[in-house]
C-alpha positions as CSV (number, residue, x, y, z in Angstrom):
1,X,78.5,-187.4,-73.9
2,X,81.1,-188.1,-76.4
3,X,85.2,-187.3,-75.6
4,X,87.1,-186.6,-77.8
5,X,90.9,-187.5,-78.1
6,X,91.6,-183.9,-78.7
7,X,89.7,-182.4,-75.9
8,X,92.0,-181.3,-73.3
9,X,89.2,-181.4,-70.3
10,X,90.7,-184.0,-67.9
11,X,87.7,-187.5,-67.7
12,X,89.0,-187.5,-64.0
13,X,89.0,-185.3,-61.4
14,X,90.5,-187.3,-58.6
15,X,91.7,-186.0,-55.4
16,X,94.8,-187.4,-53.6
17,X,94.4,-190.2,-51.1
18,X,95.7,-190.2,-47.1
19,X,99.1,-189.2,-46.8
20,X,101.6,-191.8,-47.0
21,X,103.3,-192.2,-43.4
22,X,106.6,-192.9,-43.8
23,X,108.6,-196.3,-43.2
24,X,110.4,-196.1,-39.6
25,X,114.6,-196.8,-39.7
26,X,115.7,-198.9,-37.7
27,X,119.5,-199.2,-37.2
28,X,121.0,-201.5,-34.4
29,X,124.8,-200.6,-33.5
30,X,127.2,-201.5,-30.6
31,X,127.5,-198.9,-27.4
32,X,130.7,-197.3,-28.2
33,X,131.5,-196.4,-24.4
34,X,130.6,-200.2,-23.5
35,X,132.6,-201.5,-26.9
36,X,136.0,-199.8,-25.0
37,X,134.8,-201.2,-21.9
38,X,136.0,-205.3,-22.6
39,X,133.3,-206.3,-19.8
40,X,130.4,-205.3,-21.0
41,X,128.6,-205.9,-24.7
42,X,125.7,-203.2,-25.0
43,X,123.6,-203.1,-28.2
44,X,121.3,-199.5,-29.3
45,X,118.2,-200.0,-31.3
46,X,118.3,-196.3,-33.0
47,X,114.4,-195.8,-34.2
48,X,114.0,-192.6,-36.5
49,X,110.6,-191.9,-38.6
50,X,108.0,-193.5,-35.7
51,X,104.4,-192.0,-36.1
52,X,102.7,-191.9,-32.5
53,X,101.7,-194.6,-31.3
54,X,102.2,-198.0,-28.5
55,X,105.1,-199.9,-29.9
56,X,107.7,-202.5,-28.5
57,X,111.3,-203.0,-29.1
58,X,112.7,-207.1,-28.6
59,X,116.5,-208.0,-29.4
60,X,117.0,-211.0,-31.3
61,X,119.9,-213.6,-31.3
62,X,119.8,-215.3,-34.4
63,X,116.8,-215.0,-35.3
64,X,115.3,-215.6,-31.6
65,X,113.6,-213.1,-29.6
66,X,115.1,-212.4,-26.1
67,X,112.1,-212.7,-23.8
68,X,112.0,-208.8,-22.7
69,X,110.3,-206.3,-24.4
70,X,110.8,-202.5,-23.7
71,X,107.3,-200.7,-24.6
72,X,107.5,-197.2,-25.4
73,X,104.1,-195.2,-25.5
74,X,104.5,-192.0,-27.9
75,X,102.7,-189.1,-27.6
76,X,100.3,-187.8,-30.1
77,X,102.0,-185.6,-32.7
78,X,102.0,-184.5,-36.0
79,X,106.0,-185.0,-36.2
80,X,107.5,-188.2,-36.2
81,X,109.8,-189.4,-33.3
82,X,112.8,-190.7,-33.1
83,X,114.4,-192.9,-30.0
84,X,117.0,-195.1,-29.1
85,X,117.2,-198.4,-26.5
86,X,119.6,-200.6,-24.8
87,X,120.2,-203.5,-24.5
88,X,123.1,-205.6,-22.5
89,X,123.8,-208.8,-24.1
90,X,124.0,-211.5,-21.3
91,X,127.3,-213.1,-21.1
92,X,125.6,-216.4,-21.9
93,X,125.3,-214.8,-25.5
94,X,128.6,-213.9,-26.1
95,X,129.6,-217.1,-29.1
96,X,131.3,-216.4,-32.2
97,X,128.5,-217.5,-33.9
98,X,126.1,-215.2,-32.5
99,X,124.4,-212.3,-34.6
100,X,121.4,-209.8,-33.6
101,X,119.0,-207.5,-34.8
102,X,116.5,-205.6,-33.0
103,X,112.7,-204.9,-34.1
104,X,109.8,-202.6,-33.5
105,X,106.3,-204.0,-33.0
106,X,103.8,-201.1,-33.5
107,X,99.9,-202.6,-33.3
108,X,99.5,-206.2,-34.1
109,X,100.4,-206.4,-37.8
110,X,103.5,-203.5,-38.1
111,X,107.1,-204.4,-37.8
112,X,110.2,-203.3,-38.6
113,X,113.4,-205.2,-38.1
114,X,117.2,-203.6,-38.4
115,X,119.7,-205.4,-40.3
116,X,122.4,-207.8,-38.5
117,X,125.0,-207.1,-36.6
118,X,127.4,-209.4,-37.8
119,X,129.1,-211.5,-35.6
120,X,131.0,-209.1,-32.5
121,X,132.7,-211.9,-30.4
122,X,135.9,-213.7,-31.9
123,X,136.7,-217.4,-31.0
């Protein structure tokens, strides 16, 4: 069959692929009621946009994952979820130098990682 250039009949009648899930946020911010307590220094990993599923959430300083993990197992859901976690950085942590980001480990080859905090201890 020969097409013409002016024939307006499409060659290709495709239909859309899988929906595209979307990318999860992740933001990690300091505690405000334990950043106006001078004792205590407690990080939130806010997750938004999380398809169900097993995931875990690690801290980092610099780089370097603190050993625990805090799982979280989803339910099933057409909606995405959203959740936040704590951490309390130990007092061992607390250098100048020290900056942190928190990430979320869905299956074995998903992650998502915040940005930085910056540094939050002085001298």
């Amino acid at each position: 069959m020969f097409l013409s250039p002016f024939d307006p009949s499409p060659l290709c009648v495709c239909s859309p692929g899988p929906a595209v899930s979307s990318t999860p946020t992740v933001l990690i911010r300091r505690s405000l009621p334990d950043l106006l307590d001078g004792d205590s220094a407690v990080l939130e990993c806010a997750i938004t946009q999380l398809s169900s599923s097993d995931l875990y959430v690690t801290f980092q300083a610099n780089g370097v994952d603190f050993p625990e993990k805090q799982y979280v197992d989803l339910p099933a859901s057409k909606d995405h979820h959203s959740l936040t976690r704590r951490f309390s950085i130990p007092t061992s942590h607390w250098k100048k130098d020290n900056t942190f980001t928190c990430k979320v480990n869905q299956g074995y080859s998903n992650s998502w990682m915040s940005n930085s905090t910056g540094t939050l201890f002085g001298g």
